[in-house]
KERO-404106 format. One line per 2 residues: their letters; for each residue x, y, z of C-alpha. Coordinates in nm, 2 decimals. Layout:
A> X Y Z; ...
This chain:
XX> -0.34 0.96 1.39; -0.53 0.62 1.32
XX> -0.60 0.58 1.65; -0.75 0.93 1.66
XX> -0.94 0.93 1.35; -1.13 0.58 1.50
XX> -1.21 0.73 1.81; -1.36 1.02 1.65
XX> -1.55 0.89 1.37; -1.82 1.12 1.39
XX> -1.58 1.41 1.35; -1.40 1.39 1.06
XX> -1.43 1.71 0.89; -1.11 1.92 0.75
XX> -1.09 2.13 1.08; -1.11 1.80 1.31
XX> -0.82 1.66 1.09; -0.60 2.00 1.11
XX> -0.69 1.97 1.50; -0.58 1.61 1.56
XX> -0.25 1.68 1.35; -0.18 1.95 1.57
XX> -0.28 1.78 1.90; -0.07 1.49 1.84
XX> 0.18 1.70 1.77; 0.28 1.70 1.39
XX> 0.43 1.99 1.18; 0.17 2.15 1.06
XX> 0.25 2.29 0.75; 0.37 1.99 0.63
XX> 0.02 1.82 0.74; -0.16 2.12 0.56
XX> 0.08 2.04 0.24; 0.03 1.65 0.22
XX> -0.33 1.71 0.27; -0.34 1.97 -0.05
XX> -0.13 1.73 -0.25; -0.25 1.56 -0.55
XX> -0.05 1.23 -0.48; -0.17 1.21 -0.15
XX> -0.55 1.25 -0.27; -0.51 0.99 -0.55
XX> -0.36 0.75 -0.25; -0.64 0.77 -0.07
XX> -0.91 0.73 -0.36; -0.72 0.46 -0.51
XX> -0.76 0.30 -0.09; -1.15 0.41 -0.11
XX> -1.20 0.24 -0.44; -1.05 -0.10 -0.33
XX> -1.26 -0.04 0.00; -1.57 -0.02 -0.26
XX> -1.47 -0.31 -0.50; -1.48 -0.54 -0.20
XX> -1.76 -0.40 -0.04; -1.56 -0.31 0.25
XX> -1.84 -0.12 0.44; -1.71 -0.10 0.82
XX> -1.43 -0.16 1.06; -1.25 -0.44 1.14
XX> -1.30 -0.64 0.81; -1.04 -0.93 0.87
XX> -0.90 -1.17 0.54; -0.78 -1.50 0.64
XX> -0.64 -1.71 0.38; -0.69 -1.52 0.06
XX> -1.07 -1.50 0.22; -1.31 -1.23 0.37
XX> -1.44 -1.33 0.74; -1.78 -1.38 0.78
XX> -1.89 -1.40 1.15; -1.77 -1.29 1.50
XX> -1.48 -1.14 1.56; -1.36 -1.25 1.89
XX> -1.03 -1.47 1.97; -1.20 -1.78 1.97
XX> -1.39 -1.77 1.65; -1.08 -1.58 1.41
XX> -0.85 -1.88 1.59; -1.10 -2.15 1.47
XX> -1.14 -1.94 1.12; -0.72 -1.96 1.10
XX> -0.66 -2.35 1.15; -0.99 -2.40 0.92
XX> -0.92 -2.58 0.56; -0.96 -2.28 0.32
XX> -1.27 -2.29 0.14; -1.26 -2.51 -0.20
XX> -1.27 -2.28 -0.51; -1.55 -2.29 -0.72
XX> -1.44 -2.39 -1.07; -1.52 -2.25 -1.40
C-alpha cells in the first residue's frame, strides 16, 4: 500500500484509499473497519504530530546518527554522511 500511496500522492482522498485497498487486493471490510477505528486514527495523528515536531515536511527525510540529513540524497553523499564524526553537541 506504501508503495501505492507514494505513487499517487496527488490522489489521496477516502475513495482513492478504498480503491487501492481493493486493487491490491485486501479484504475490504476489514480495510473499511481499520480505517473507521479510533485506535487506528490516534496512530496515525500521534505519526503526523512527530512528523510536525521535527518539521518533517517531505519525503525521504533520512537520520543518521541520532541526526537529521541536510543535503543530497544520493549514494555517495549519505555514504560520506555515515562514516562522518557525528556532529559535537552543543552544551548548555
Amino acid at each position: 500500500m506504501s508503495r501505492k500511496l507514494f505513487a499517487h500522492q496527488d490522489h489521496l482522498e477516502r475513495d482513492d484509499l478504498f480503491r487501492y485497498a481493493e486493487m491490491l487486493g485486501l479484504d475490504p471490510d476489514r480495510f473499511a473497519e481499520d480505517f473507521a477505528s479510533p485506535k487506528v486514527l490516534r496512530h496515525i495523528q500521534d505519526d503526523r504530530l512527530d512528523a510536525e515536531l521535527m518539521d518533517l515536511g517531505s519525503t525521504p527525510t533520512f537520520f543518521l546518527n541520532g541526526y537529521r540529513h541536510i543535503g543530497p540524497y544520493d549514494s555517495a553523499s549519505l555514504i560520506r554522511a555515515v562514516q562522518a564524526p557525528p556532529p559535537v553537541k552543543k552544551q548548555g
